[in-house]
Structures are given as structure tokens and as C-alpha cells.
C-alpha positions in Angstrom: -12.2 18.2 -26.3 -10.7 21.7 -26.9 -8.1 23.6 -24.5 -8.7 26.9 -23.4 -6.8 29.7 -21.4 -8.3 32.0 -19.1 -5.9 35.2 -17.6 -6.4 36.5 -14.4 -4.0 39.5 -13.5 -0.7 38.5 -14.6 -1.1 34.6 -14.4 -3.3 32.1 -17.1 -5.6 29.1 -15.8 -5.7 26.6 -18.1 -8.1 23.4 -19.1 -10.1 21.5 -21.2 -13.8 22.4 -22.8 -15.8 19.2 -23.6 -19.7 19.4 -25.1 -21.8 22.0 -26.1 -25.3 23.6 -24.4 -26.9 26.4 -22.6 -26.1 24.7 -19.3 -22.7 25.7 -18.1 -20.5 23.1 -16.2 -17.4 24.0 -14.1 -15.7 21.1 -13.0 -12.6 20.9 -10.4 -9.8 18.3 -9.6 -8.6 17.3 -6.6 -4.8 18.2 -4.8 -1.7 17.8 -6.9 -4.4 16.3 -10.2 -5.2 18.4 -12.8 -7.9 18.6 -15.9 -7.1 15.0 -17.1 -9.0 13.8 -13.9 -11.7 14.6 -16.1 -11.1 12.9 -19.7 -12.2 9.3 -18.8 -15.7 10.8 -18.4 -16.3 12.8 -20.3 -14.8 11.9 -24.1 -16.5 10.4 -26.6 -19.4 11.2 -24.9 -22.8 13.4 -26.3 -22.8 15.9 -23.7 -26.0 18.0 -24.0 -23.8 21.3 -21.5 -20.5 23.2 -21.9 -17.8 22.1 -19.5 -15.1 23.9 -18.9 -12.6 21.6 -16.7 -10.2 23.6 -15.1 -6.1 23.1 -13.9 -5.8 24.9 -10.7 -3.1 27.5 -10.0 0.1 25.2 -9.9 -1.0 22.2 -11.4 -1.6 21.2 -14.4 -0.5 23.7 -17.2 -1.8 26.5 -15.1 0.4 29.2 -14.3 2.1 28.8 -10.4 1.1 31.5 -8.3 4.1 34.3 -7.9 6.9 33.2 -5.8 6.0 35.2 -2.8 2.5 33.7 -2.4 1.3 30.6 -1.1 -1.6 28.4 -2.1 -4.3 29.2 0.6 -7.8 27.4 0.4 -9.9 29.9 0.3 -7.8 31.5 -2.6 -9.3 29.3 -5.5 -12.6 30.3 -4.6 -11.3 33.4 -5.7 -10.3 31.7 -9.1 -13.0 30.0 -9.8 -14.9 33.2 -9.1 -13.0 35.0 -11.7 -13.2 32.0 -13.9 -17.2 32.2 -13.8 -17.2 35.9 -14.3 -15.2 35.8 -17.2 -17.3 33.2 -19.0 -20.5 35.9 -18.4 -23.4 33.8 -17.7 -25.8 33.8 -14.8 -25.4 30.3 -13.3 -23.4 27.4 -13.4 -23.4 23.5 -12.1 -20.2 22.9 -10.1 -18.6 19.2 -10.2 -16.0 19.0 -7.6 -13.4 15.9 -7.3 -11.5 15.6 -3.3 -10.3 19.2 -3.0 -12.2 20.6 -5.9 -15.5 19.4 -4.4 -14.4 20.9 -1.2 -14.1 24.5 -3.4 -17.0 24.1 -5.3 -18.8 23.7 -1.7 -17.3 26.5 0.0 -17.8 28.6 -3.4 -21.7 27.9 -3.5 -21.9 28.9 -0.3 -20.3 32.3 -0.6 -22.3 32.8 -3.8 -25.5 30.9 -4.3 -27.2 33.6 -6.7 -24.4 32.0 -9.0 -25.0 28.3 -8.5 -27.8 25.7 -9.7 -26.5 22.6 -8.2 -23.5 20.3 -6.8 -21.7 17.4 -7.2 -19.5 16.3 -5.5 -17.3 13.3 -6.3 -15.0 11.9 -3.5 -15.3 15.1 -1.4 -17.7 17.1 1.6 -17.2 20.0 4.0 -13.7 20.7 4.6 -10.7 19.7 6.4 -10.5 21.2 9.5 -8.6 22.3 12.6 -9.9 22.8 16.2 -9.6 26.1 17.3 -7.5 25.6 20.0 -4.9 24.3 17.1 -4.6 27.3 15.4 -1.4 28.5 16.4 0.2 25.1 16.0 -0.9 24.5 12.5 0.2 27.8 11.4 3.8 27.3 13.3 4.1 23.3 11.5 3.0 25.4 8.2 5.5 28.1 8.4 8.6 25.7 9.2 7.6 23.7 6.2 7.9 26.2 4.1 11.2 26.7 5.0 12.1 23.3 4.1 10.2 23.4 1.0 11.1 26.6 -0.5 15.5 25.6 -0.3 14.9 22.6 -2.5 15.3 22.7 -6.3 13.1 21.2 -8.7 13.6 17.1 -8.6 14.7 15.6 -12.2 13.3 12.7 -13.6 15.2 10.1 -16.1 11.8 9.5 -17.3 7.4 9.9 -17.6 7.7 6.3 -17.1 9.4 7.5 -13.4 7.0 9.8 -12.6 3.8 7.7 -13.8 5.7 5.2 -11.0 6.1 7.1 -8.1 2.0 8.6 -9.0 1.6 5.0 -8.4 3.1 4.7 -5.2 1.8 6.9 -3.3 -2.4 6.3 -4.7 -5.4 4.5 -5.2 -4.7 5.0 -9.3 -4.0 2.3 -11.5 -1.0 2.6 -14.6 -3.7 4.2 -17.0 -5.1 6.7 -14.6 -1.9 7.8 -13.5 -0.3 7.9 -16.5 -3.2 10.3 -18.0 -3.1 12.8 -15.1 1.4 12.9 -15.4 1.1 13.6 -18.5 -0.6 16.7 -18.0 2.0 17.3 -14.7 4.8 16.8 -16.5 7.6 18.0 -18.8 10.4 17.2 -20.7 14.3 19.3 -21.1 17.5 18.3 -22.1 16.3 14.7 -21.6 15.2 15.0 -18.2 11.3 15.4 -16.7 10.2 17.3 -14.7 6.9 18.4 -12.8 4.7 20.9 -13.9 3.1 21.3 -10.3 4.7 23.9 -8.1 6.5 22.2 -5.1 5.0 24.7 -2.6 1.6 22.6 -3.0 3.4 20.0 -0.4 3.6 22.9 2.1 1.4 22.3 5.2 -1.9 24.8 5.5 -1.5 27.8 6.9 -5.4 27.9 7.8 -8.3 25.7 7.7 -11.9 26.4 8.9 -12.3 24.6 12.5 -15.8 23.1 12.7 -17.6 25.3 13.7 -16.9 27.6 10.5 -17.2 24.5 8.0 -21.1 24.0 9.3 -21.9 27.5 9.5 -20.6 27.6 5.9 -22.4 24.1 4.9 -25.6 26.1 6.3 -25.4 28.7 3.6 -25.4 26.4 0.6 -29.0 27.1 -1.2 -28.0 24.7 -3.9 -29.2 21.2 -4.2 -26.0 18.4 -3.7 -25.2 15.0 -4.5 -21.9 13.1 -3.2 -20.9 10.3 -5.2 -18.2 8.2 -3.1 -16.3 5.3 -4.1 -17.1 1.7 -2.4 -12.8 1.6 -1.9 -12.6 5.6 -1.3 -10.9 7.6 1.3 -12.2 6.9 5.1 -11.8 10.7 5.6 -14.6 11.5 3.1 -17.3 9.3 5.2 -16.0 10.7 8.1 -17.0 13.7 6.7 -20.0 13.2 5.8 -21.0 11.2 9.1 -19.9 14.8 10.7 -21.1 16.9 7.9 -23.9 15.6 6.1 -26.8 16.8 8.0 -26.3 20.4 7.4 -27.0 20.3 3.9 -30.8 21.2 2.9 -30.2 18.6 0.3 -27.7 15.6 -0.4 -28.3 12.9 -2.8 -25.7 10.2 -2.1 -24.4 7.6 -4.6 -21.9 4.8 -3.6 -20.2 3.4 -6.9 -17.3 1.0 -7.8 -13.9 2.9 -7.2 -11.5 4.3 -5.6 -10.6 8.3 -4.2 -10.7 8.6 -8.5 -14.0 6.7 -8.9 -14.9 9.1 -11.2 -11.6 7.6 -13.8 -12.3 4.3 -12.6 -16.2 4.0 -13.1 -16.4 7.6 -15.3 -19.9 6.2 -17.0 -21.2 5.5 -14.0 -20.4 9.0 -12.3 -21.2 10.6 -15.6 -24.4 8.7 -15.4 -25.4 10.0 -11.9 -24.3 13.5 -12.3 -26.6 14.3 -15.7 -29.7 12.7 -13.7 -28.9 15.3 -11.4 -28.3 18.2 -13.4 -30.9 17.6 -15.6 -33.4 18.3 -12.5 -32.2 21.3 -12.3 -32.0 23.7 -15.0 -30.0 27.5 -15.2 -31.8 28.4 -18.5 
């Protein structure tokens, strides 16, 4: 496990490299997580590719985007776009956790000349908005930000308060959470604080309605797997019910675990996604 940094304009994307090989992995958390999402799968582990497992814009150790911007969807494609181009190779598996899987979608869509295959791990389509909820969502999104963007950062006494309140509002047991807060976390003048910017919380500004989420589905050349958790998130089966016929190929794995079944069963998930990958091969 090595760090690395990656800069893109004025801001740096940090994250984790684990394994060595021709095949180049690019794997992405889920909202408010970060790179440690990761660890439980893949240390101590002989990995045959390179990973490179990423922290988001505003999480993680990653820089927060500049404090007139907002975190839009669509605008980590854009990242992990620049994140592929500057490693200079030709292709790349995607592994994608809850909103990373939903990225790592949308992003093989766009660009399928850059893409061998899909996982993804808790995660399909996109959330969406009807069309005839546009304006509302963008109004609800807009008075958020208001709220959000007056309050100052909150202080913790400790990590052991902020491992807590990870645990309250999750599927993660004390281990799980206490891996990913470390990461999201910092300590001054004996107080801790989070690493993640606030303006994360703020409500989307946009979403694909459904329409746009199949039409975008369509365009993924790439074959997919979706490995779910037996105690996941109803919203991801939903999805697929909705989704999952749109995709010229799906494998689908059902394994022990939460919304984090890949921390929770990592061998598992580690298992299932090199059976995959190895099918099919960039070099």
C-alpha cells in the first residue's frame, strides 16, 4: 500500500496504490467515504494489477473544490477522466462502491474506448429526478446551500466521537468506521475535526431523470458485474429492478454484507471481482 497525489489545476486528488501489473485498476468510494473503503480488500493480498484507489474531491485527504463551486455529479467524471489521463495507458477496469459505482457507470458510458470492464459494488444507474421535478429540486438545492454554507466547521472532543456518530447514522460496524474516520479526520489544538467539505451535505442541484440514466446505461460497451450485499440498501435493487435490463451485460453476485459489503466480506468481493477481470484483459 503506497499513497500517491495526483494535481489537477490548482487542487491534488489523493489515494492509495495497492499491487503491481499491466492491468490498471481505478477504484471509487461511495458519498462522504474515502480510499480506506478499500483497505480491507485489498492488503495483504497478491494482487496480479495496479490499483490506484482514489479520495474524491472533498473527502478523504483530497483537496475540497474552491469555495465558489459545488460538487456536481457529473463533475467527478471529469476527475476521474483526468486521473486516467494522467496515469497514460490505454484502458482501465473501473471498481465503483454506492456513488463511485454510479461514476464509474456514467464514466464508461461517456468513454468506452477507455474502459475494459465494470464492477460495481453496492451501486447501478443513478439517482434520479422526474422531469417534471426539475425546478423543485434545483429550488430545495439552492436554499440548502444557504443553510450550509453560514455554518462553521463542527469540533470534535475526540476520533472516538466521530468513529460514534459514523456509527449512527450506517450500516458499518466500530472497525469499519473507525478505518474510513481516520482517513476523514484531523486533529488541532486538541480538537477533531472533518476532513470532508460540509458542502457534500448540500442537496443536488441536478440529477439525470430516467429517461437520461437509460439512454446513458445504453451506451456502456463494457461488460458489468453488481455485487450487492444480502442486508444492502433497498434503493440499489430498486435500481436494478428499473435499471438492469439496459445493460448488454450484468453479472450479479449477492454476498454477506451490508451497503459496505465490500469491508465486511472484502475476500469475498475481492474474489468475484478478479474472476471477472481476469476475463477480460486491456493488455
Amino acid at each position: 500500500m503506497q499513497p500517491f497525489s495526483f494535481q489537477t489545476g490548482t487542487q491534488a486528488m489523493h489515494g492509495l496504490t495497492f499491487g503491481h501489473g499491466e492491468e490498471v485498476v481505478i477504484a471509487l468510494h461511495g458519498w462522504l467515504d474515502n480510499a480506506h473503503s478499500y483497505i480491507p480488500m485489498l492488503q495483504n493480498v497478491q494482487l496480479n494489477q495496479r490499483w490506484y484507489c482514489l479520495d474524491f474531491p472533498g473527502h478523504g485527504l483530497s483537496d475540497w473544490r474552491s469555495s465558489d463551486a459545488h460538487y456536481y455529479f457529473i463533475d467527478y467524471i471529469d476527475d476521474v477522466y483526468k486521473f486516467i489521463e494522467s496515469l497514460d495507458v490505454t484502458k482501465v477496469h473501473l471498481v465503483g462502491h454506492s456513488m463511485g459505482a454510479m461514476v464509474a457507470g456514467v464514466f464508461a458510458s461517456c468513454f468506452p474506448e477507455k474502459v475494459v470492464s465494470v464492477n460495481f459494488i453496492e451501486g447501478i444507474g443513478c439517482v434520479t429526478t422526474n422531469s417534471n421535478e426539475v425546478s423543485s429540486q434545483l429550488r430545495k438545492a439552492i436554499l440548502n446551500r444557504a443553510r450550509v454554507n453560514t455554518k462553521g466547521p463542527r469540533a470534535f472532543d475526540s476520533i472516538a466521537h466521530i468513529i460514534s456518530a459514523r456509527l449512527a447514522s450506517g450500516d458499518l460496524e466500530y472497525p469499519q468506521a473507525e478505518l474510513l474516520m481516520t482517513r476523514n479526520s484531523y486533529e488541532k489544538a486538541g480538537k477533531w475535526y472533518l476532513t470532508t467539505d460540509p458542502k457534500l451535505k448540500n442537496h443536488s442541484g441536478f440529477r439525470f431523470d430516467e429517461a437520461q440514466c437509460i439512454a446513458t446505461i445504453k451506451q456502456i460497451n463494457a461488460p458489468c458485474q453488481l455485487i450487492l450485499g444480502d442486508k444492502g440498501y433497498p434503493f440499489v435493487k430498486d435500481n436494478l429492478e428499473a435499471y438492469g435490463k439496459y445493460y448488454k451485460e450484468l453479472k450479479i453476485h449477492e454476498i454477506p454484507g451490508g451497503h459496505h459489503c465490500h469491508m465486511q466480506s472484502p475476500a469475498l468481493t475481492l474474489e468475484h471481482i478478479h474472476a471477472f477481470i481476469g476475463q477480460y484483459k486491456a493488455s
